[in-house]
C-alpha positions in Angstrom: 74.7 105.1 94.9 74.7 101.9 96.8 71.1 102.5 98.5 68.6 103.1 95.1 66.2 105.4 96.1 62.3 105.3 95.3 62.4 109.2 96.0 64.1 112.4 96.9 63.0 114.6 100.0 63.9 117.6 101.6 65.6 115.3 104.3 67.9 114.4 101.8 69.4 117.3 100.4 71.8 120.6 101.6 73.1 123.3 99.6 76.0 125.1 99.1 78.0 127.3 97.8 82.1 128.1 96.7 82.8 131.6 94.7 84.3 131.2 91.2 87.9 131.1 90.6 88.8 131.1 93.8 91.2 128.9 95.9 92.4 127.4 98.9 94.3 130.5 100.6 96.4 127.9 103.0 97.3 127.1 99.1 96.1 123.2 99.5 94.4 121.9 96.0 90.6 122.0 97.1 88.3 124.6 98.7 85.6 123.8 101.2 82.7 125.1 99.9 80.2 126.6 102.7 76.9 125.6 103.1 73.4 127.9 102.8 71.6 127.8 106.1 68.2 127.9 106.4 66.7 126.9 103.5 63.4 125.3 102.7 62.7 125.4 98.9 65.4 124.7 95.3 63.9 124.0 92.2 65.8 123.9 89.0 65.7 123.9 85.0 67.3 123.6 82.1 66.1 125.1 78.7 67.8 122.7 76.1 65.7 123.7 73.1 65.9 127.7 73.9 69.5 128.1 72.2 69.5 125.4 69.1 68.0 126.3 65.9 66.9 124.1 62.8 68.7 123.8 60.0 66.2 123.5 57.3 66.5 123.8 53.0 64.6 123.4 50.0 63.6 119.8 49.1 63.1 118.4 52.3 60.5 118.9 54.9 61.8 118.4 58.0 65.1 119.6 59.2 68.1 118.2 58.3 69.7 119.3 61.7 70.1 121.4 64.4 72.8 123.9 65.9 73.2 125.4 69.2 73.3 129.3 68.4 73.4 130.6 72.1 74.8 129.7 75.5 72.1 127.4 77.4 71.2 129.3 81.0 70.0 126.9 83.2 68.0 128.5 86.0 67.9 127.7 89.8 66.0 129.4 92.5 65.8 128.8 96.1 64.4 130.2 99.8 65.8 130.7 102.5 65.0 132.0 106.4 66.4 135.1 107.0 68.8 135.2 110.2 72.2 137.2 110.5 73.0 137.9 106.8 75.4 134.9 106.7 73.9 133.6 103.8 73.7 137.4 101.8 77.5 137.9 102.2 78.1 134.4 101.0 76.4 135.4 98.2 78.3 138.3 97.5 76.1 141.0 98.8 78.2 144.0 100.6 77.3 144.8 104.2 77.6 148.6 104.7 75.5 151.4 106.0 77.2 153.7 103.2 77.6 151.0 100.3 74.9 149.9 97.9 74.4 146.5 99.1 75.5 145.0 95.7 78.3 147.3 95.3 80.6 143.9 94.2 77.9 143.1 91.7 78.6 147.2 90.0 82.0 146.5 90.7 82.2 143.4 88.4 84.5 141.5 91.3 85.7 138.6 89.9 85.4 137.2 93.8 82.0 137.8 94.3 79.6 138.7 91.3 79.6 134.6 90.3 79.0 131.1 92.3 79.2 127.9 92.4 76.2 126.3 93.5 76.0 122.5 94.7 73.2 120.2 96.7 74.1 116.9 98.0 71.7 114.1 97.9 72.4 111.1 100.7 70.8 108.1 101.1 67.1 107.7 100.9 65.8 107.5 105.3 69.4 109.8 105.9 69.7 113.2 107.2 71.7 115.3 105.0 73.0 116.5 108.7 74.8 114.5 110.0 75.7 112.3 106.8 79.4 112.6 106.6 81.7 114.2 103.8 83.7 110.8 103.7 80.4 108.8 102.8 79.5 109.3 99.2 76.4 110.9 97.7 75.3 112.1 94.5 75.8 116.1 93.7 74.7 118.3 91.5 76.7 121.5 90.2 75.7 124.8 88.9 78.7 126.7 87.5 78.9 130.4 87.0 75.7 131.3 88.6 74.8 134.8 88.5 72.4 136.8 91.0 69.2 137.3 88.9 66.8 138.4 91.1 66.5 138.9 95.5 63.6 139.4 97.2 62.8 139.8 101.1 59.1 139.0 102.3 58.0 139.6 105.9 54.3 139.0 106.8 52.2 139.0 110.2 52.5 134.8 111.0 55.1 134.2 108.8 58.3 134.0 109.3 60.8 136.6 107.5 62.5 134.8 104.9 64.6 135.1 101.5 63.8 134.7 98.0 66.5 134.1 95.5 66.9 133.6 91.6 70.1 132.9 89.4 71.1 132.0 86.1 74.2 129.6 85.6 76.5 128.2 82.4 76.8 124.6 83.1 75.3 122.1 85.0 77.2 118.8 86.7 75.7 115.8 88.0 78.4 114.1 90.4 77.9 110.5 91.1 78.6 108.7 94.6 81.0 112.0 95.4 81.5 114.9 97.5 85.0 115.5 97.6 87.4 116.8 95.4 84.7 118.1 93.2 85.6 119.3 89.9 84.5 122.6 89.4 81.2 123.2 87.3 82.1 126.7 86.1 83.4 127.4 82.3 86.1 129.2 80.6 84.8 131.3 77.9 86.0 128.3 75.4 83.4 126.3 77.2 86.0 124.0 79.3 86.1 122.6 82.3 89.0 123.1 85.2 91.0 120.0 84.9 91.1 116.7 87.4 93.2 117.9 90.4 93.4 121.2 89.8 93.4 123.7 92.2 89.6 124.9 91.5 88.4 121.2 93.0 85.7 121.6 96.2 85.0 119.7 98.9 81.6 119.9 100.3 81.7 119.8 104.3 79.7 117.8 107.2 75.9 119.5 106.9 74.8 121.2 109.8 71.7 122.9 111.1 71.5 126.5 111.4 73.1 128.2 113.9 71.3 129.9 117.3 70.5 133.5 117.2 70.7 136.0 119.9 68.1 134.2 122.6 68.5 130.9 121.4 66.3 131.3 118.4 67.0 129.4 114.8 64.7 131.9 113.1 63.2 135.5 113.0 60.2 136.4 114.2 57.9 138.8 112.4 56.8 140.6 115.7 60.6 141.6 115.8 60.3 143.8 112.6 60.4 147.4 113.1 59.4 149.9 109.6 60.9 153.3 110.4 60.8 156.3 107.7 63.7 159.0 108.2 64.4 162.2 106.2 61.2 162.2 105.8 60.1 165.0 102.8 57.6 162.8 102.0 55.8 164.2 105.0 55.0 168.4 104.6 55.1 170.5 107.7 51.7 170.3 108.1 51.0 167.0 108.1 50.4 166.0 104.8 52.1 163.1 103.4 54.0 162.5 99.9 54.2 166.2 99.1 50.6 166.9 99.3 48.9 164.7 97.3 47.2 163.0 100.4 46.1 159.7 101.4 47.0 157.4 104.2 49.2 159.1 106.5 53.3 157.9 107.3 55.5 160.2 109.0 58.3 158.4 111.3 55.9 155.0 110.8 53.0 153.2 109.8 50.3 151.6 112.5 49.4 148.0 112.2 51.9 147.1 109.3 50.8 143.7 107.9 53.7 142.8 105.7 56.6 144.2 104.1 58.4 143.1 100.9 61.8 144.4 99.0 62.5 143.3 95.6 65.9 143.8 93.8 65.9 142.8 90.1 69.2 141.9 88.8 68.5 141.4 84.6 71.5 140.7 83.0 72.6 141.9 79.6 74.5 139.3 77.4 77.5 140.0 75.2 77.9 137.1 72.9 81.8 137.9 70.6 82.5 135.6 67.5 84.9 133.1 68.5 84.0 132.2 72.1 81.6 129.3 73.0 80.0 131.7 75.9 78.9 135.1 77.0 81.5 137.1 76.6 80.4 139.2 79.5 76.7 139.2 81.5 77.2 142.8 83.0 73.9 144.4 85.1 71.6 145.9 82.8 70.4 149.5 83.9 68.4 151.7 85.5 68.2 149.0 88.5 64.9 150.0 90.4 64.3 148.5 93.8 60.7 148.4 95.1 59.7 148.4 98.8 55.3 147.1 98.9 54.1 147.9 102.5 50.8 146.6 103.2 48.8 148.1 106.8 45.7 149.1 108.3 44.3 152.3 107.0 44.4 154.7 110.3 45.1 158.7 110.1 45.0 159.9 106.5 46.2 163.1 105.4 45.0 165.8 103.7 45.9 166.8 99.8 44.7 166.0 96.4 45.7 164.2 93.4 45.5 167.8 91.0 48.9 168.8 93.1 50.6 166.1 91.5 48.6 166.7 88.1 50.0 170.5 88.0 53.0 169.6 89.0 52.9 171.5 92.9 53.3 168.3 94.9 57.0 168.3 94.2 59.4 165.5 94.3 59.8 164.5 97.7 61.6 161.3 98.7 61.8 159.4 102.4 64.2 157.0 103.6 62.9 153.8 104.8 64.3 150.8 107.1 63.4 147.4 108.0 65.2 146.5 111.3 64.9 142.6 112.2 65.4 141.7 115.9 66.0 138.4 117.8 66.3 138.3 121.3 65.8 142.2 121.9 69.3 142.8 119.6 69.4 143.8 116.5 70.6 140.8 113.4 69.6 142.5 110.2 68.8 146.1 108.8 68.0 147.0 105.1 67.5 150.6 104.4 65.8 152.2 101.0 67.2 155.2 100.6 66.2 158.7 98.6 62.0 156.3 98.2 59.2 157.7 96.0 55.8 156.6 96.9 54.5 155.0 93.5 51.3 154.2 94.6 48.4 154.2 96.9 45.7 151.3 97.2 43.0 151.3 99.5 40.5 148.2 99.6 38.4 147.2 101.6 35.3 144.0 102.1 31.9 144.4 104.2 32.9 143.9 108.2 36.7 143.9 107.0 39.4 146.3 108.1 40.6 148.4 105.5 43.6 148.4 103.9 46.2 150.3 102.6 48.9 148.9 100.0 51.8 151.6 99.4 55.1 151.1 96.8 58.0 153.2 97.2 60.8 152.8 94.7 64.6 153.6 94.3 67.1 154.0 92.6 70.2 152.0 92.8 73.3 154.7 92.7 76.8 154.4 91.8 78.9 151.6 94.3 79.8 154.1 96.8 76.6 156.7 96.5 75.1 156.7 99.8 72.3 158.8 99.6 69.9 156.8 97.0 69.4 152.5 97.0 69.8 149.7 98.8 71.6 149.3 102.0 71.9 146.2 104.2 73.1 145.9 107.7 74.3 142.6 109.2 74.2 144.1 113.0 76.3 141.1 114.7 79.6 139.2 114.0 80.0 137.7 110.4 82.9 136.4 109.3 83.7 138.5 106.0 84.1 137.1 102.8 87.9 137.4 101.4 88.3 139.7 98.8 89.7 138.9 95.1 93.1 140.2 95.9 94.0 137.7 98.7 91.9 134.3 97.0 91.4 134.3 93.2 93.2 133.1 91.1 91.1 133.4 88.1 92.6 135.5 85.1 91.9 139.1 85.3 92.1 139.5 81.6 88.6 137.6 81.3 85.5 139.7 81.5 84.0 137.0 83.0 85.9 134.7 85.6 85.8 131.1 85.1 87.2 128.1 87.3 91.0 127.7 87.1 
């Protein structure tokens, strides 16, 4: 770039994001890619030793060369605020009260179960807002990014925000250029889109989040209401998860401290002679979901541990949902459905409050099962995603989808 820089800060930098394969739908040769709001933390790395081996024989001691064996899978991860689920569909997760949230993800949708991810750097002393798409800065691409991991964390005094992890095939570093981007994603030979093809992005103007309902930029964690519904973890006389005892939760907890969800997204990869990549990265299965809700320890109720050792405490499940508020309306809502209670911790210090740590676990289903897994809510106006049929034009043939 024309201004050298001494460093690279936050100030500097905005992220975003343009699906695989896809194209411009007005059928003009670039896509504008749209840009991650909220976020606060991207780190990156790149594993260059992980997939070459030595070549080593008799007669000499060190190697006499190396191979690459295996796909290199640089990783990326990154935070971000939670707001109105803008960000979540972006990335491909389904909004639906009767679909598991990553029902594209089970579906394999070419439209939605890959990214491409970019950040733009500007100028050292610029804003990344405000810096405009027609002046140049440096870019860096990660092609074919997967989904390898989301987590939710909401805490008392923090303020309720995302956590995500992803796995990509190629990584690009663009020089004094935001425009007309050629696309960092991969064919399964291992090739590029070509220069002016239709898979080329433009990265837009960056801008700062938008307003939520009340004029806030954020959630707030006093917003946050835990509810449990079809509740047989609960007996009809009081006792919860199916009699075993301990700290009490029928419709809800008292005095919740914080809440976290964690959806693990390993991938399984099928390498085929005669391709330079993965021939396919499909989800690897049983997918388990885990819900940690840490409170004050208030009612308990009654039961023992021997009901679950004889086998009498049954196998009772609960639904549970986390509904996020701003301004008194409802933005966000994710609900674990058909929930065990895995386990009970109780701590406590000398003058301290004691404490309570439960884990429930589920199940994801099938892409349409409704009573077991994940479900998230986006309660207010999102524009939705376009589907695979209307934008792609990557080759259906290919397990995976690839650039143009």
């Amino acid at each position: 770039m024309s201004n050298s820089r001494t460093r690279v800060i936050s100030q500097s930098k905005a992220v975003y994001l343009a699906p695989t394969g896809w194209t411009n739908a007005g059928g003009g040769w670039s896509l504008e890619a749209n840009q991650l709001q909220g976020v606060d933390t991207f780190s990156y790395e790149i594993d260059l030793a992980g997939s070459r081996q030595d070549v080593r024989e008799f007669g000499q001691l060190a190697r006499i060369g190396t191979v690459r064996m295996s796909e290199i899978n640089p990783k990326l991860s990154f935070g971000y605020y939670l707001s109105s689920g803008t960000n979540e569909i972006n990335l491909g997760f389904t909004e639906s009260s009767s679909a598991q949230c990553i029902s594209a993800f089970l579906n394999e949708d070419p439209a939605k179960k890959e990214n491409n991810i970019f950040v733009a750097v500007v100028n050292e002393g610029d804003d990344a807002v405000g810096f405009t798409a027609q002046s140049p800065s440096d870019v860096i691409g990660f092609g074919n990014a997967f989904l390898s991991s989301y987590s939710v964390n909401l805490s008392v005094g923090e303020i309720p925000r995302a956590d995500i992890e992803m796995q990509a095939s190629n990584v690009v570093f663009y020089s004094d250029d935001r425009e007309g981007l050629i696309a960092p994603s991969l064919n399964l030979d291992g090739t590029r889109a070509e220069p002016n093809s239709v898979a080329n992005i433009d990265l837009p103007d960056a801008v700062i989040c938008g307003d939520l309902n009340g004029g806030l930029k954020v959630l707030k964690p006093h917003d946050i209401t835990l509810a449990f519904a079809n509740n047989e973890g609960v007996t009809n006389d009081g006792n919860n998860a199916g009699g075993i005892g301990g700290q009490k939760f029928d419709t809800s907890l008292s005095a919740v401290q914080s809440v976290s969800i964690d959806v693990p997204l390993a991938r399984e990869v099928i390498e085929s002679i005669g391709t330079q990549l993965a021939y396919a990265k499909p989800l690897q299965f049983p997918i388990d979901v885990t819900m940690s809700v840490s409170a004050l320890v208030t009612e308990l109720g009654e039961g023992a541990l021997e009901y679950a050792l004889t086998g009498t405490a049954g196998d009772r499940t609960t639904d549970i949902s986390v509904t996020m508020k701003a301004g008194g309306d409802a933005q966000m809502k994710f609900t674990l459905k058909g929930a065990v209670l895995d386990s009970q911790s109780f701590s406590q210090g000398l003058d301290d409050n004691e404490t309570v740590d439960l884990t429930f676990s589920a199940q994801i289903g099938g892409a349409s099962t409704s009573n077991q897994g994940l479900f998230m809510d986006t309660l207010t106006s999102i524009e939705t995603r376009p589907s695979s049929s209307s934008t792609t034009t990557a080759d259906a043939t290919q397990p995976i989808e690839h650039g143009a």
